[in-house]
N, C-alpha and C positions, 0 to 999 in steps of 0.2 A: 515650394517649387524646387529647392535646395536638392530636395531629397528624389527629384527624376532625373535631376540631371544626368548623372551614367545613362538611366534610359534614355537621353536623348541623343547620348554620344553614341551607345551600342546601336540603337536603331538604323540613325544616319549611315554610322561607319558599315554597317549590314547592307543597307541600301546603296551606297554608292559600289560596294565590292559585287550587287545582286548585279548594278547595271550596268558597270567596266564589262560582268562576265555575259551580260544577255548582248551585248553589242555585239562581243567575241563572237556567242553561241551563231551567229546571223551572219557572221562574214567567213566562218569557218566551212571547208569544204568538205568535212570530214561527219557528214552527217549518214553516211550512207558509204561503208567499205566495202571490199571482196572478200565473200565467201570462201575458202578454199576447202570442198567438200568433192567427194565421187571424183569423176574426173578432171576435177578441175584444182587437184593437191597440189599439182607441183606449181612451184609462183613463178609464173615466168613476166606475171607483171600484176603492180595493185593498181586498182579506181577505184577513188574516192569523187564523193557525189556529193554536192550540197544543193544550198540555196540558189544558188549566184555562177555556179562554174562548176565543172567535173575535173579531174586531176587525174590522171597515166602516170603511171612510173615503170618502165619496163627495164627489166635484167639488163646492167649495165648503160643505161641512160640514167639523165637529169629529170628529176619533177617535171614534168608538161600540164600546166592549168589552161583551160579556156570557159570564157563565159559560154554561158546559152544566147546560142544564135537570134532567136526568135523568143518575144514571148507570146506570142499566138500561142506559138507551137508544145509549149508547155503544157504539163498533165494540169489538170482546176486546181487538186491538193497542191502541188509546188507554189501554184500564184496565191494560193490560198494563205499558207506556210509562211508565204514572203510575206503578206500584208498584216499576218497576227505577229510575227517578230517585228517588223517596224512598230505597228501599234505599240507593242510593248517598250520598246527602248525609247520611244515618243511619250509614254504615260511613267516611264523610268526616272527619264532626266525630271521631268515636271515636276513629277515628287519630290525627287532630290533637290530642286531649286526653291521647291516653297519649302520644304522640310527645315531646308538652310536657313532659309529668313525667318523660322520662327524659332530660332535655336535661341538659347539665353545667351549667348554673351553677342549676338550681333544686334546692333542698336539700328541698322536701314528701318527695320519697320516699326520704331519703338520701343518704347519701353513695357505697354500692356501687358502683364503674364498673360489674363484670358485671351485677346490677341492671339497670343503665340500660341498659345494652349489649342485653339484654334486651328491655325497652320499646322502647327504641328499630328492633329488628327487628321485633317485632310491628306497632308504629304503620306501619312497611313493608311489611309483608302486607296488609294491614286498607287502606291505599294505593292497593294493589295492585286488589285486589278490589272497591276500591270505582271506579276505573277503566275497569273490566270491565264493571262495572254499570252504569256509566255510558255507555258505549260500546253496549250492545247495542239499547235503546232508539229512538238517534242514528242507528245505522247501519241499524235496522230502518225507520225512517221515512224514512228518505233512500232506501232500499230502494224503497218503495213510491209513492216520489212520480216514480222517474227509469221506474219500470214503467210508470205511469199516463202519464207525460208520453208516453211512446211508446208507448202503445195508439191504434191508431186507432178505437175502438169507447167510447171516451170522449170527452166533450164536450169540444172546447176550454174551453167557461167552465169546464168540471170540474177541468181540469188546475190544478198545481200546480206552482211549484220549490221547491227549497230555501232556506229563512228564515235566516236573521244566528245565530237559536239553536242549528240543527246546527252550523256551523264553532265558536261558541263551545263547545259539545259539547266536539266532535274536540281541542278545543284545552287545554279543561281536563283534559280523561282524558287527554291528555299528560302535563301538568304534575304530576298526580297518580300515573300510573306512572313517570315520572321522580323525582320527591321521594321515591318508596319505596323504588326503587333504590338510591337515593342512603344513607337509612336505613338497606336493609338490608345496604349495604357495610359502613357506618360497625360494625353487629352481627357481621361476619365479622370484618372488619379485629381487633375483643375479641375473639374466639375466637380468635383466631391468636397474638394475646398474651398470652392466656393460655396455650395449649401452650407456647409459647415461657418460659413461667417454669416447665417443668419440666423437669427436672434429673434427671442420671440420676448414681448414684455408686454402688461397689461396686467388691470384691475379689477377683478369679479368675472362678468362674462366677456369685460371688454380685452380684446387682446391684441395687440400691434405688433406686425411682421416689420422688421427693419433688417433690411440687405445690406449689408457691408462687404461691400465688392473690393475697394481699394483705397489706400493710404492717402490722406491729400497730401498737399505741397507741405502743406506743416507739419505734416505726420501722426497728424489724427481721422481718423477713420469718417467716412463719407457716407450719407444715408444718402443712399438712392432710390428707394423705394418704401412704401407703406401702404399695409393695408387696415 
């Protein structure tokens, strides 16, 4: 188990940098900017649009942010948007917190490798998923802003590109199916050493499987099973 450890540091350290940046991606307002196309070149002022609040900055004033008034009143995709980004920074930390407990050098859950081998696949799924989650959001909005941008039966001042918070999206739902990966290598890599400590012995036709799962206290190896 010597020999994953990096993968367990890479994965984590992937995973926690996936979920710092999905929290970002979710409070960020910059998911939706100003066009500056046709008549509407000269910038006499930018709006920035997110999740949570719209942003004004006009020629010679300060930043102006306000939430949304109403969420009735909100388009389905925005509430939609909002509840796969929560899901995901909610299925983020998870991961990240069991991930943690099955790491090798913290002893809270034991000492078990398969144990940790364990957690540490799950914290890989849970990675996984929350990636997903995070991703469909990002690419649904990015969806609808490159439609709109090439609708001619939309305003130019209507139109919109893509804001700094989809790439960091796309960038953290990387980081975060890669650190899972990486996780749930490191949970195959124990499965495979554990078959590898069984042991097959016998006589003629007769043949006995004996599992050697883990070391005992004396540090001789433990039969746990037979067939």
């Amino acid at each position: 188990m010597a020999s994953c450890y990096p993968l367990q540091v890479a994965g984590l350290v992937l995973g926690s940098l996936g979920t710092a940046g999905t929290l970002l991606t979710t409070l960020l307002p910059q998911w939706r900017v100003s066009a500056f196309i046709g008549s509407n070149i000269v910038v006499f002022e930018r709006i920035w649009e997110g999740l949570w609040m719209s942003c004004v900055r006009q020629a010679g004033t300060r930043l102006q942010c306000k939430f949304y008034p109403s969420l009735l009143a909100l388009p389905p995709f925005l509430e939609a948007a909002r509840a796969l980004m929560c899901v995901a920074v909610v299925l983020a930390l998870l991961a990240l917190l069991v991930g943690v407990s099955g790491a090798k050098r913290v002893r809270c859950t034991g000492s078990d490798e398969r144990v940790k081998g364990y957690l540490l696949g799950a914290s890989g799924v849970v990675f996984v998923l929350s990636a997903v989650a995070a991703l469909i959001p990002v690419c649904w909005t990015a969806n609808i802003i490159i439609r709109d941008f090439y609708d001619p039966a939309v305003h130019p001042g209507q139109k919109r590109e893509l804001g700094a918070a989809l790439f960091l999206g796309w960038a953290c739902a990387g980081l975060l199916a890669i650190g899972g990966a990486l996780l749930g290598c490191v949970c195959c890599r124990r499965l495979r050493e554990d078959r590898r400590r069984c042991v097959g012995e016998g006589h003629g036709d007769e043949r006995r499987q004996f599992c050697l799962l883990r070391p005992s206290r004396g540090g001789s190896l433990v039969q746990v099973g037979k067939t």
